[in-house]
C-alpha positions, 0 to 999 in steps of 0.5 A: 463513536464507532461503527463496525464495518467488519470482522476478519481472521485476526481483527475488526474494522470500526469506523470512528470519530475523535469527536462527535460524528461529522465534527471530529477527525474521521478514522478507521480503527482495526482492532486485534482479536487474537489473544497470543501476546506474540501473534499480536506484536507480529499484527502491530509489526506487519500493519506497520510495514506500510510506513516504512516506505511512501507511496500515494497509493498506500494508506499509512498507519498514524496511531496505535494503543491498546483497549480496555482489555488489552488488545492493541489497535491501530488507526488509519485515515478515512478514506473516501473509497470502496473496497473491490469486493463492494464494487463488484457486488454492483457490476462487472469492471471492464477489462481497462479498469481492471487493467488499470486497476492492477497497473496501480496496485502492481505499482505500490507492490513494487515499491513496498517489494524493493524495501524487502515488504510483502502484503501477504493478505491481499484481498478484494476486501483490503483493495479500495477504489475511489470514485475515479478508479484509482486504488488504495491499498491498506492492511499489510500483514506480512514481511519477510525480514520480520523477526522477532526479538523478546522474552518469549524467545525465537521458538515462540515467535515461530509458532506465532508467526505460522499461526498467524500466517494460518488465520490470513490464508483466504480464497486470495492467497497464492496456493503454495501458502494455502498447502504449506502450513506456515509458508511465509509470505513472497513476492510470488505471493503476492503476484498470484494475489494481484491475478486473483483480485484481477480475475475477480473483479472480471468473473465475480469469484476466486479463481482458487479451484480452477483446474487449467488454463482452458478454464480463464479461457471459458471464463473471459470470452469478451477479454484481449488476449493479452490481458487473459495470458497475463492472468495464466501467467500471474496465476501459475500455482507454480511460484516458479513458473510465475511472474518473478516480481511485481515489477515484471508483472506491471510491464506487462499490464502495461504493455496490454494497456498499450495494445502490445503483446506480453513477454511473460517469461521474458518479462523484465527482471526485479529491481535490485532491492539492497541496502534497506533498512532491515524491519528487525529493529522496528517494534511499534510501542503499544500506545494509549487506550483507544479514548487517548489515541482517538484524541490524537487522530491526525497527530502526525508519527515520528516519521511523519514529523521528520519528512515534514521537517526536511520539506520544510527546510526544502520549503524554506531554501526554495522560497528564499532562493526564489527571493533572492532571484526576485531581489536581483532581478529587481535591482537590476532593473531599477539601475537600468532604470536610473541609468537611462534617465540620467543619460536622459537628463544629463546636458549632454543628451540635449 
């Protein structure tokens, strides 16, 4: 069975059992809902860039297919999490949630910056909390690496790309996205994205509007000084004059959290990020229908059977080594044993 849990630009969310509901396995189902054939192999690609690195804050894709009528989906695990807009409906965070909120996010961004990934749609909606705080993140869209290689040729891919670049600029999206039809998507972007959704769990709003610093300030009269200045900072509509990284981003929070003052400007450097692979050569196949796929919820991915194989090799070695110390350390003391009691029974000891 399924239940809609919402609609966005370029898909629907459907919660949904393999079986009957509260006995099979517990999933979440987004659907495409644009029509382009190119626009939807873009969709496929981009919510997959969440596999292409591990990190326990981001939800991972475990299958895809397509509908009835031909509209690929794809499946990620239930979570049991709210997303930050549901949240905040009920109440203000406090500004060490916020913080640690965005300590966590600015660490899985990090992550999936260093592999050459982008989020590009990061909203309230797509960040989740779990009862304890601790964030989840879901729904990756853009990567700046993507291309796309096909019959329809480079131009087509383009015109895809832009539109569908077009349809995910929300209230949460950096603002040189929102005036340059087709920007692609950054780091940069995706700082100015952390700052909003950061801003928003501490006012309720976008800060999309906004016209000056003056503004936070009036804002977030009960906030740090420190936590207000990273927000002016992560929220520059200058990509320039921002943060340059997620990782710089995080070392202020950090510092905040601490009780030290951000260095901003000064903040450190990214992380060097060559030697990853290139997204160009991924295309995730267009599976089953959603019945066959829904069949096959929590049947791990290639890539999940591989980093199982390897821990179990680890496994295995680790248990075999534990083992053999047991084995030694045994033997030991049972010749130590012996050889005590023969000196004990020789007739010399007497």
């Amino acid at each position: 069975m399924a239940r809609l849990l919402g609609v966005g630009p370029v898909s629907a969310a459907y919660e949904v059992y393999s079986g009957d509901e509260g006995r099979g396995e517990h999933a979440v189902l987004k659907l495409c809902t644009v029509e382009d054939k190119d626009a939807q192999r873009l969709f496929l690609r981009g919510v997959y860039a969440a596999n292409r690195f591990r990190h326990p804050r981001v939800v991972p894709i475990t299958q895809d297919g397509v509908d009835e009528n031909g509209a690929p989906f794809v499946i990620r695990p239930w979570l049991e999490a709210r997303s930050l807009a549901a949240v905040a409906a009920e109440r203000t965070l406090t500004e060490h949630e916020v913080l640690r909120m965005g300590e966590q996010l600015l660490d899985a961004l990090e992550m999936a910056h260093a592999h050459g990934i982008t989020h590009g749609a990061l909203t309230p909606t797509n960040l989740l909390l779990t009862p304890n705080g601790s964030v989840r993140l879901c729904d990756f869209a853009m990567t700046p690496s993507l291309s796309l290689e096909g019959p329809s040729g480079r131009a087509s891919h383009a015109d895809a790309r832009d539109r569908l670049a077009e349809m995910r600029v929300s209230a949460f999206t950096a603002p040189e996205r929102s005036s340059w039809q087709g920007a692609r998507a950054t780091e940069a972007g995706d700082v100015w994205s952390v700052g909003a959704c950061m801003y928003f769990a501490l006012c309720k709003r976008s800060p999309k509007g906004e016209s000056a610093n003056d503004d936070l300030l009036r804002d977030l009269p009960n906030i740090s000084k420190a936590t207000v200045a990273i927000l002016h900072h992560a929220l520059n509509p200058n990509p320039h004059d921002r943060y340059e990284s997620a990782y710089a981003m995080l070392g202020d929070v950090r510092r905040a959290m601490s009780g030290r003052r951000p260095k901003l400007s000064f903040a450190e450097k990214p992380i060097p990020s060559g030697g990853y692979r290139s997204l160009a050569a991924l295309t995730p196949p267009l599976g089953q229908p959603v019945d066959a796929a829904l069949a096959r919820i929590g049947r791990p991915s290639i890539a999940d059977q591989e980093v199982r194989a390897i821990q179990r090799r680890g496994n295995v070695a680790l248990v075999l080594a534990i083992v053999t110390l047991v084995g030694v350390a045994t033997f030991v003391m049972v010749r130590e044993k012996l050889a005590d009691q023969h000196v004990r029974e020789s007739p010399a000891a007497h």
